[in-house]
C-alpha positions as CSV (number, residue, x, y, z in Angstrom):
1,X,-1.2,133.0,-76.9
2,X,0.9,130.0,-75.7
3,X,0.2,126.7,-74.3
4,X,1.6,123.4,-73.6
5,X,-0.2,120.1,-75.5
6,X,-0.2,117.9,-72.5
7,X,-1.0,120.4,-70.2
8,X,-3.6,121.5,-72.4
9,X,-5.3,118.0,-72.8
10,X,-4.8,117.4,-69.2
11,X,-6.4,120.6,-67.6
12,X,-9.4,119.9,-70.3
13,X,-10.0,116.6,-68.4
14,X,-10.0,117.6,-65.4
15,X,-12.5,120.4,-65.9
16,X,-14.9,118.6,-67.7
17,X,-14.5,116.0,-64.8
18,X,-16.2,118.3,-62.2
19,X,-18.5,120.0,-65.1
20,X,-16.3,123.3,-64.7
21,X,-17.1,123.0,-68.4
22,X,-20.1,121.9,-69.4
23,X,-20.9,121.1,-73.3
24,X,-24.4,120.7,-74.7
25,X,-24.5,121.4,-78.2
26,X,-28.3,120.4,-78.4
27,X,-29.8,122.4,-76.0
28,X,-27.3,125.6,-76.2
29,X,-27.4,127.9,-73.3
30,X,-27.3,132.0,-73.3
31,X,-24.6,134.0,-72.2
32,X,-25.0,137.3,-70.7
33,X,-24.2,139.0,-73.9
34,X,-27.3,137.3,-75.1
35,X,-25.4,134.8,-77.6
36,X,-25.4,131.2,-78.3
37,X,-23.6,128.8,-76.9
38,X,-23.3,125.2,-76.6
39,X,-20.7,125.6,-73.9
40,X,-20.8,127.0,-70.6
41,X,-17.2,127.5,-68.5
42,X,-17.7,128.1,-64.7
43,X,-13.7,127.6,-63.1
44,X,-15.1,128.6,-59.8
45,X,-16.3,125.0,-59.4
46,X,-12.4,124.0,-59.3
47,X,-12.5,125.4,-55.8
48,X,-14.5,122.5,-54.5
49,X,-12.6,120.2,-55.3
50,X,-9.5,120.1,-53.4
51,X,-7.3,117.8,-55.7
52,X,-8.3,119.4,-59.1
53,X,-7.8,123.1,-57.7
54,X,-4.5,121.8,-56.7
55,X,-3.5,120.6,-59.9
56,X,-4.5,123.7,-61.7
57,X,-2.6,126.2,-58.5
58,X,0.2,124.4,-59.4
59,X,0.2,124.0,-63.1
60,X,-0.2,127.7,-63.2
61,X,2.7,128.3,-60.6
62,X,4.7,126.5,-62.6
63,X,4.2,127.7,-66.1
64,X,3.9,131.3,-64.7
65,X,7.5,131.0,-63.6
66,X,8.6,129.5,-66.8
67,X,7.0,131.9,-69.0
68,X,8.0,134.9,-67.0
69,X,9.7,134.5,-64.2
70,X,8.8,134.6,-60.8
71,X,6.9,138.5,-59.9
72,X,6.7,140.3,-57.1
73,X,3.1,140.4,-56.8
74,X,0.4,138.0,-58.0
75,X,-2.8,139.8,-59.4
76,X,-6.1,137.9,-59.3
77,X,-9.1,139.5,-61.7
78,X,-12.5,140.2,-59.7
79,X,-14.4,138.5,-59.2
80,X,-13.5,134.6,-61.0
81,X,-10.0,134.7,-60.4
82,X,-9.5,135.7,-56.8
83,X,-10.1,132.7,-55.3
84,X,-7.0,130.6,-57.4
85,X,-5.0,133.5,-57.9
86,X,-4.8,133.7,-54.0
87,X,-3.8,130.1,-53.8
88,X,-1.3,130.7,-56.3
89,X,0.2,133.3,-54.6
90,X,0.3,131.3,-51.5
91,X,2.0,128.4,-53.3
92,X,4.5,131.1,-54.6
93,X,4.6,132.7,-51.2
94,X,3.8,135.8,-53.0
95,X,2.1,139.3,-51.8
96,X,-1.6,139.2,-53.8
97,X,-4.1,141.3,-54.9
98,X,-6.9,141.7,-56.8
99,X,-8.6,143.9,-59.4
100,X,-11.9,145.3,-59.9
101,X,-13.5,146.0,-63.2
102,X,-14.1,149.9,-61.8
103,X,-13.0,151.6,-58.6
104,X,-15.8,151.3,-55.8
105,X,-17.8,154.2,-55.7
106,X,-17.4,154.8,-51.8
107,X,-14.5,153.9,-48.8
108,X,-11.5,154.2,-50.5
109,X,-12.7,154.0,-53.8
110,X,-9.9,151.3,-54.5
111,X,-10.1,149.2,-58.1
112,X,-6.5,147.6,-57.1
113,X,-7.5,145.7,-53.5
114,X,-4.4,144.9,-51.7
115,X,-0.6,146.4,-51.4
116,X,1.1,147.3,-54.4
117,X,3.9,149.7,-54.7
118,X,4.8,151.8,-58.0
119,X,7.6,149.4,-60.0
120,X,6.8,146.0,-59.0
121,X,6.6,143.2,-61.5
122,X,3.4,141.6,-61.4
123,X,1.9,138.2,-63.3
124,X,-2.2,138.6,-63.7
125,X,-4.1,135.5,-62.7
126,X,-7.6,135.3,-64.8
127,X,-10.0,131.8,-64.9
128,X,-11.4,132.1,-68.3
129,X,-11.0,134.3,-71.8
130,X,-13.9,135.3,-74.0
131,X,-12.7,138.5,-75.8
132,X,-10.0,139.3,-73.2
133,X,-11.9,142.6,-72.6
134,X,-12.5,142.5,-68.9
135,X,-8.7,140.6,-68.0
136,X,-7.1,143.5,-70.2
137,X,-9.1,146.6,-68.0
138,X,-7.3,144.9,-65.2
139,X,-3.9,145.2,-66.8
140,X,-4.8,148.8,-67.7
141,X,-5.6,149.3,-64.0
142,X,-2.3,147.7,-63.1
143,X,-0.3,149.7,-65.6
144,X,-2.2,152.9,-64.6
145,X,-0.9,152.1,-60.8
146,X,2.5,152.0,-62.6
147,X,3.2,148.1,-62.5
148,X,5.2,146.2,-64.1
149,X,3.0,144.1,-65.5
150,X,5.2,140.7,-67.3
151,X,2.4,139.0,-68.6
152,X,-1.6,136.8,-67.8
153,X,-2.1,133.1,-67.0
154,X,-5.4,131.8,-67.8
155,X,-6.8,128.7,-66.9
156,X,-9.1,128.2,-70.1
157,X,-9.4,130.4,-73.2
158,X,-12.6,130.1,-76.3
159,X,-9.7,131.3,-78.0
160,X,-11.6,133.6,-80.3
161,X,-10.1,135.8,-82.8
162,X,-11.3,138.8,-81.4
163,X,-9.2,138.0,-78.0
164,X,-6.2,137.3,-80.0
165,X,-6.3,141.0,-81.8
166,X,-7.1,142.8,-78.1
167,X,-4.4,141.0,-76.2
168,X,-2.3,141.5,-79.6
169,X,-3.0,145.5,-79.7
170,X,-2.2,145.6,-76.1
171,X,1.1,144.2,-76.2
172,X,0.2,141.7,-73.3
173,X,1.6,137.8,-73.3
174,X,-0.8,135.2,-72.4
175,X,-0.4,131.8,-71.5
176,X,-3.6,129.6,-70.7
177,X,-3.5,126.2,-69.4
178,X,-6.0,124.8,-71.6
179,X,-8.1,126.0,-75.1
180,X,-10.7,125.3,-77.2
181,X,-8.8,123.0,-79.6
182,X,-7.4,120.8,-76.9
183,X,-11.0,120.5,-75.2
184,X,-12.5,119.1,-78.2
185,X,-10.2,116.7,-78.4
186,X,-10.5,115.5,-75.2
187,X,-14.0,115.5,-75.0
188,X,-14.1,113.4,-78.3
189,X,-11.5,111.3,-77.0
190,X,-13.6,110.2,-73.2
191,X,-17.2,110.6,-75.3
192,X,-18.3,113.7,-73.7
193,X,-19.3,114.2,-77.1
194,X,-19.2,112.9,-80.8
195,X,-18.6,113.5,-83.9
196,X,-21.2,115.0,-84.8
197,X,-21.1,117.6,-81.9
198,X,-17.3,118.0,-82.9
199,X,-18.5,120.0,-86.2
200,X,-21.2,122.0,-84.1
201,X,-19.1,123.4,-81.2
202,X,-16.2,124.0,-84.3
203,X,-18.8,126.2,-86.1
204,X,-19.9,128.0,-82.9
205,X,-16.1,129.0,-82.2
206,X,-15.7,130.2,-85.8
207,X,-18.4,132.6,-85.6
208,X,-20.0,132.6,-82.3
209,X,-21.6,136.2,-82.1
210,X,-23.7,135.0,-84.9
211,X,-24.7,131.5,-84.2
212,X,-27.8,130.2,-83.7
213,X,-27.8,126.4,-82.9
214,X,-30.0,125.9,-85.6
């Protein structure tokens, strides 16, 4: 997984800025899976705020081209991603589409939304990164269509272990504007949090299935 410091750092500050991220390590909220966690990542906030969504259409743009060049096709992942990975391809003046975690059940019963012809490159466009499961059935739905599928930009990764060995095993290059590490940093940096809190979102990241808050 690849990312750039300042970038990193920067992207942090802005999405703790609009409480795209939102860190609470005393009062811990619980995901859908049912675990843990003293911090909660909602990107589709960015949308409402014209300058931030900005900055983040174009700092993926931009590292999408430089890490692998510029595709035929952007693909957004249902639902999270749709909305930036639009305005990316826009910026890019790119043909876009989007992918479903399952083909609809009626209509068309489409899971790739949008033109896409056999062959063409394509750059996946994904807001966050738990275990990667869910961007990586997109890939596999691309792939499946028989696209050339270069690589994923991600706005924010946990940057779990068990993400790593999926994207990893599935031969798929990631780059993510911002991660874990870096948001600590920042958020120790501006007093989002302390010290203190530093050691408890560091043990949740280690072993997050398992933590308790406790």
């Amino acid at each position: 997984m690849i990312f750039n410091k300042s970038t990193a750092k920067k992207t942090a500050e802005v999405l703790l800025h609009v409480n795209a991220i939102k860190l609470n390590p005393k009062n811990p909220f619980t995901w859908a899976s049912g675990w843990k966690s003293p911090i909660y990542c909602d990107n589709r906030l960015i949308l409402s705020f014209p300058v931030v969504r900005n900055y983040i259409k174009e700092e993926i743009a931009k590292n999408l081209e430089a890490q692998f060049g510029k595709p035929d096709v952007i693909a957004g992942v249902a639902t999270g991603a749709i909305g930036i990975g639009a305005l990316v391809a826009e910026f890019l003046e790119l043909p876009f589409v989007y992918v479903r975690p399952e083909a609809k059940k009626h209509g068309r019963q489409n899971q790739i939304e949008g033109y896409l012809e056999k062959g063409q490159s394509v750059v996946v466009v994904e807001d966050l990164i738990s275990t990667g499961n869910s961007s990586l059935v997109a890939v596999d739905a691309l792939k499946a269509a028989e696209a050339n599928v270069k690589g994923m930009v991600a706005i924010f990764t946990y940057g779990f272990d068990i993400s790593k060995e999926n994207f990893k095993t599935k031969n798929v290059d990631l780059f993510t504007l911002s991660n874990y590490e870096s948001l600590l940093e920042q958020a120790l940096d501006t007093n989002f949090i302390d010290k203190s809190e530093v050691d408890v979102l560091s043990k949740w990241n280690s072993n997050p299935s398992e933590w308790t808050g406790k």
